[in-house]
C-alpha positions, 0 to 999 in steps of 0.5 A: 292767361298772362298777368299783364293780360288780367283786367285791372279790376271789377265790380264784384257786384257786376261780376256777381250778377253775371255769374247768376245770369248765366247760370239762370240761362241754364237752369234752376240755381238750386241744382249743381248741374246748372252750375257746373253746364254754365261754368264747365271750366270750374271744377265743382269739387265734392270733396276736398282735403281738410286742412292738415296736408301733412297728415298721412291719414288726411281727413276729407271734407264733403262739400254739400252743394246742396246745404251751399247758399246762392252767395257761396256758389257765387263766391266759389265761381269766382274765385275759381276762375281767378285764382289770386285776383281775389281779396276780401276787406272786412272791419271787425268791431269788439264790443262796439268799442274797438274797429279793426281792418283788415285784407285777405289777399292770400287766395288758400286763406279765401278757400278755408274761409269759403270751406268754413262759410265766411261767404253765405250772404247770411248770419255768420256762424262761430267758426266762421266768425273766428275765421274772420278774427282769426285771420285778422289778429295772427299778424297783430300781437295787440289786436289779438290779446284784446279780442282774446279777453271779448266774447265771441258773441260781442265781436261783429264783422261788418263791411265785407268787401270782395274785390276781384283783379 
């Protein structure tokens, strides 16, 4: 698809319902095998590299679909059918002292967060968390030294927002 021909913009929402219905209209949602006859165009990887692509030795991450929330098989959907027209917003809140904002537009930034489980729809995991944090503090030198000296426990990452172009 050209850019210019890209839709501007759409409600992650509206697109999120889409995607369920149409894998509803195929089959139970808990099986991959309606995922992937519903949206044969998208590659349902069961494994993928990790992160260290210099390695020579490169470990191997298996992606368990059937351990993957609804959420992040909708999430992962998305965001392969529009490689680089996603990006997500989140506030990070320390120690219910300091609230922080911040965008991820960087679409291999979007798949670690995917592969580290940023996107269940439930309670965020530590390392997800840190991959919030993470993310957030690497362009600010201040943020980071303050969020250094809190727990992990007293960080909350609150209003997630998915905007799809």
């Amino acid at each position: 698809m050209i850019e210019k021909d890209r839709p501007s913009s759409v409600e992650y929402a509206k697109l999120k319902a889409e995607i369920l219905q149409k894998v509803n209209d195929v089959g139970p949602m808990g099986e991959m095998e309606s995922w992937e006859r519903a949206f044969p165009e998208v590659t349902y990887w069961d494994i993928v590299p990790d992160r260290e692509l210099e390695d020579v030795d490169m470990e191997m991450i298996e992606i368990k679909w059937d351990e993957r929330t609804v959420e992040e098989r909708v999430f992962y959907t998305a965001f392969q059918n529009r490689r680089g027209g996603m990006q997500v917003r989140y506030e990070v809140i320390v120690e219910d002292v300091m609230k922080m904002s911040h965008t991820v537009k960087e679409a291999e930034a979007l798949w670690y967060m995917w592969l580290d489980g940023c996107f269940t729809g439930e309670e965020l995991t530590e390392e997800a968390l840190r991959d919030f944090v993470g993310l957030m503090t690497d362009e600010h030198r201040d943020r980071r030294d303050f969020v250094d000296d809190a727990d992990i426990v007293d960080v909350k990452v609150v209003n997630i927002e998915v905007e799809v172009k």
